[in-house]
C-alpha positions as CSV (number, residue, x, y, z in Angstrom):
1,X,0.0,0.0,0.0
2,X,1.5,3.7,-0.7
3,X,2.1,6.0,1.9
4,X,-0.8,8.0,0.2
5,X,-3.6,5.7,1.1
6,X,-3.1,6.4,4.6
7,X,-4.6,8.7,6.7
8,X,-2.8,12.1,6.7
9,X,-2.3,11.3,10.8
10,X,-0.2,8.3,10.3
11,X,1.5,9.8,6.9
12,X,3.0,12.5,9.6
13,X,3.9,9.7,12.2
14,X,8.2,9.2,11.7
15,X,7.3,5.4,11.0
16,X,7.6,3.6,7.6
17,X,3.7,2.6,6.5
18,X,5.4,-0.2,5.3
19,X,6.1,-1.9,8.6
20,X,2.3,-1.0,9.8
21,X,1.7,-4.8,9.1
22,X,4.7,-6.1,11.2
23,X,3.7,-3.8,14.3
24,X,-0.1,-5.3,14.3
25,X,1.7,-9.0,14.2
26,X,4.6,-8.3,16.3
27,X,3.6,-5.3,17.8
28,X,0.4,-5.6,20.1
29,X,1.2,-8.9,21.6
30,X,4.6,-7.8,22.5
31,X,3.1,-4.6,24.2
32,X,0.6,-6.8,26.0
33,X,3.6,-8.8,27.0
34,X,4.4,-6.1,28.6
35,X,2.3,-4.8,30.5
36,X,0.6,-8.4,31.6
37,X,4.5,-8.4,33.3
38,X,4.6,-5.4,34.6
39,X,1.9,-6.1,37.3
40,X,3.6,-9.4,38.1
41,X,5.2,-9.7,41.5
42,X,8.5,-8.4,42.1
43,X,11.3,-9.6,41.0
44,X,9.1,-11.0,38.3
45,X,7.8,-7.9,37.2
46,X,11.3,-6.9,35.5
47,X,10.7,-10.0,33.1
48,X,8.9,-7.0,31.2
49,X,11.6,-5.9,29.7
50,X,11.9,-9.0,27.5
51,X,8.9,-8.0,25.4
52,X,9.7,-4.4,25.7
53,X,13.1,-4.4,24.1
54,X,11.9,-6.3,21.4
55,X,8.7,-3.8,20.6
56,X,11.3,-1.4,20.8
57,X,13.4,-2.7,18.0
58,X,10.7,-3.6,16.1
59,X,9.2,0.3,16.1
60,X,13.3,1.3,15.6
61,X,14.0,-0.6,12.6
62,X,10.6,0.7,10.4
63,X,11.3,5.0,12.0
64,X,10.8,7.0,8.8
65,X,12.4,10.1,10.3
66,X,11.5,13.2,8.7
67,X,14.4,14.5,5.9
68,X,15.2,17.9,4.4
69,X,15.6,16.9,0.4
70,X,18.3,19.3,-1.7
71,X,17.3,22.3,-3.7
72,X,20.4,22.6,-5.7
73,X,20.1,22.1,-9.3
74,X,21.5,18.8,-10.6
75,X,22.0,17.3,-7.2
76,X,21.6,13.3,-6.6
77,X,20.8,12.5,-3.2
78,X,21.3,9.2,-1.6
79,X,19.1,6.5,-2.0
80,X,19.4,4.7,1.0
81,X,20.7,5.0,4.3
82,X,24.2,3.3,5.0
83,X,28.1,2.6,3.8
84,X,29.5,2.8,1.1
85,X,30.7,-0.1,0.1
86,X,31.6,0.0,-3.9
87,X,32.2,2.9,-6.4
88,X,32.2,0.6,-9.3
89,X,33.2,2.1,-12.7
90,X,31.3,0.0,-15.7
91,X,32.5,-0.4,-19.0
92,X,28.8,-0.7,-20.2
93,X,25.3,-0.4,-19.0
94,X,22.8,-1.9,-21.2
95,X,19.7,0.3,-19.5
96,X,21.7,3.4,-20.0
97,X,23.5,2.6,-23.3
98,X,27.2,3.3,-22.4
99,X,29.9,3.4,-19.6
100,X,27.9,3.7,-15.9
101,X,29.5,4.3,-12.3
102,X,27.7,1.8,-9.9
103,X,27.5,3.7,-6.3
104,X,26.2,0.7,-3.8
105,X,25.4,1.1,0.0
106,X,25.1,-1.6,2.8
107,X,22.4,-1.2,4.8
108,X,23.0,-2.5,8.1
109,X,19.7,-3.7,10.5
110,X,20.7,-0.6,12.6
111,X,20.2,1.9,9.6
112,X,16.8,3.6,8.7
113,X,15.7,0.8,5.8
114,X,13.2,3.0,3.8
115,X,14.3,3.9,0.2
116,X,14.4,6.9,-1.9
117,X,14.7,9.0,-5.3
118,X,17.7,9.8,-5.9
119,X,16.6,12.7,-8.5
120,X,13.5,13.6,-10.5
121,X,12.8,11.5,-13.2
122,X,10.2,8.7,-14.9
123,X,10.1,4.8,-14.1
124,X,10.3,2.9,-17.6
125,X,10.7,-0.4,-16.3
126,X,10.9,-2.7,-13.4
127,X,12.1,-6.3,-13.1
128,X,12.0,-8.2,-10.1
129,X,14.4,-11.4,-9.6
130,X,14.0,-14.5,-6.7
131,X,17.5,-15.3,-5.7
132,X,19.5,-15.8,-2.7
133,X,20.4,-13.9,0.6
134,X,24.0,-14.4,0.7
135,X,25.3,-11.1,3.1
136,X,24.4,-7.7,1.3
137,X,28.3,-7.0,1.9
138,X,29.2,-9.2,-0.1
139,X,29.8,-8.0,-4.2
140,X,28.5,-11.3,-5.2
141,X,25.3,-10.3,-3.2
142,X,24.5,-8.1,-6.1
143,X,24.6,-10.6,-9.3
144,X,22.7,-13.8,-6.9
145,X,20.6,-12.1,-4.3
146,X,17.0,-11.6,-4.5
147,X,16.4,-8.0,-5.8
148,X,14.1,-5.4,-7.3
149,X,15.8,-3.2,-10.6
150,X,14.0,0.0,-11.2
151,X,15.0,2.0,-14.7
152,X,14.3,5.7,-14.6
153,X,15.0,8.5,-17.3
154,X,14.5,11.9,-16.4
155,X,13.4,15.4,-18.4
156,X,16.8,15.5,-20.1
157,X,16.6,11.7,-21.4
158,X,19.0,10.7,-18.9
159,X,19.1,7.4,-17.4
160,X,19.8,5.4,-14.1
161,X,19.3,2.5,-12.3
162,X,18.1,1.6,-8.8
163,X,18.3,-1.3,-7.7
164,X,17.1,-2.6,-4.4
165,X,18.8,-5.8,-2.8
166,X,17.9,-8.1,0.0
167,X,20.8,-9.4,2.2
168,X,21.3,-12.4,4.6
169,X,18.2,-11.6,7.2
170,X,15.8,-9.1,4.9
171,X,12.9,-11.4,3.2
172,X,10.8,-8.8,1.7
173,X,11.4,-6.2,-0.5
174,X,8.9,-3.7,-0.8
175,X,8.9,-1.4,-4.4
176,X,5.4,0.9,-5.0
177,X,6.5,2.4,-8.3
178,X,4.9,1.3,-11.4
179,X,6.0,1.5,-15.6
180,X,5.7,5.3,-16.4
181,X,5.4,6.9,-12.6
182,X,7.0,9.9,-11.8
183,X,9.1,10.4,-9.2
184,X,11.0,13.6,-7.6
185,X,14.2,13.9,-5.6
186,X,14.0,12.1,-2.1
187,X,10.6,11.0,-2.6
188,X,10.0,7.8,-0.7
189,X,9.4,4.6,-2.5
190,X,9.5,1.7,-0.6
191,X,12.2,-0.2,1.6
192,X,13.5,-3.8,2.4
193,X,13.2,-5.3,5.3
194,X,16.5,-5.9,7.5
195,X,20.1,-6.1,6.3
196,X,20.4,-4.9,2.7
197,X,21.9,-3.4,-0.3
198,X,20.9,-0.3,-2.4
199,X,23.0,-0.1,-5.9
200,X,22.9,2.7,-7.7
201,X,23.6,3.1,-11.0
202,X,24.6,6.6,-13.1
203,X,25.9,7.5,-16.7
204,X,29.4,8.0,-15.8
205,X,30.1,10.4,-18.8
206,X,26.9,12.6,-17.4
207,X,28.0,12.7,-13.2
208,X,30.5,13.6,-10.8
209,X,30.9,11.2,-7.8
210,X,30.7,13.4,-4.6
211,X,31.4,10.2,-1.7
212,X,34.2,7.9,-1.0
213,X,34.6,4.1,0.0
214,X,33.8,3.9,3.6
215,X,31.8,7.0,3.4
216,X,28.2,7.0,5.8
217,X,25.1,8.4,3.9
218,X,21.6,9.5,4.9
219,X,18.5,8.6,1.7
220,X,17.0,11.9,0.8
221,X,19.0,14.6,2.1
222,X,22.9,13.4,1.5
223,X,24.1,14.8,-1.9
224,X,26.6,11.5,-3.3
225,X,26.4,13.2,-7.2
226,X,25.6,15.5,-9.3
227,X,25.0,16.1,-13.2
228,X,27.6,17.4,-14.8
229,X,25.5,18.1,-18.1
């Protein structure tokens, strides 16, 4: 379900709509859990804190917090919180038709999981693959790991690639774009659920790489590029 369909009080909420089906399965019976321990006996009461640390992680790991996108012309903003893990130049890129620089992050279960636009631009395709969940730090995690490609092209007839990749614990990735959607800069789209990898990929004769190897990056509001044309 988009982020749309919801009511404009949750839409404001800093949690990802996305995990709103994890917290009614997980959620409610760990915070009656809770509480039905809480008015146990002491020292049993402090059992409490079982459930409590695990609500707590699962309403940490789907926070949406609230980001300030970039203004400045030409700028391409993270689309995922995380590391850098690979600045990969590409001879060739079949979606964009010539040499590509392939920016990936790792997304550890600690990092805010949901994903966003990089820049303004169109979806033209979409292909989804089944694969494996070998570790998203892995490079190899990238050509056998389930994933999610996403093909955009903006005003200018530019292209680029996201591509959204599970890792060793995620199970579920979660894309709510469709074939001919717009899209601006930072806008959310969807996340993965635990541990992952976010590649993505830019017309290297078109962009200048703005991060480094190691580097830590915030989806939305961290410039990693910009266009050079």
């Amino acid at each position: 379900m988009s982020a749309s369909h919801y009511p404009g009080w949750f839409a404001r909420l800093p949690f990802a709509p996305w995990g709103w089906r994890e917290l009614n399965l997980y959620g409610w019976p760990l915070l009656l859990a809770t509480v039905g321990m809480a008015f146990l006996p002491s020292p049993w009461c402090w059992l409490a804190i079982i459930p409590f640390t695990f609500l707590a992680l699962v309403v940490y790991f789907f926070r949406d917090p609230p980001r300030r996108i970039p203004t400045a012309p030409g700028s391409i903003v993270a689309p995922a919180d995380g590391k850098i893990v690979e600045i990969a130049r590409l001879d060739h890129d079949e979606f964009i038709g010539g040499p590509a620089v392939r920016i990936s992050v790792f997304l550890s279960v600690l990092n805010v999981h949901v994903n966003r636009a990089p820049t303004a631009g169109r979806v033209v395709e979409l292909k989804y693959r089944p694969g494996q969940f070998i570790s998203a730090t892995r490079p190899e995690a990238s050509l056998h790991n389930e994933s999610m490609w996403i093909g955009f092209e903006d005003e200018s007839k530019r292209r680029f690639t996201v591509r959204q990749i599970s890792g060793m614990l995620a199970r579920r990735i979660v894309c709510m774009l469709t074939a001919g959607q717009g899209v601006t800069r930072g806008e959310k789209f969807g996340m993965i659920k635990l541990g992952s990898r976010t590649e993505l990929t830019l017309p290297a004769t078109d962009v200048q790489v703005d991060v480094r190897l190691g580097d830590t990056v915030r989806a939305g509001c961290q410039i990693i590029a910009h266009w050079t044309t």
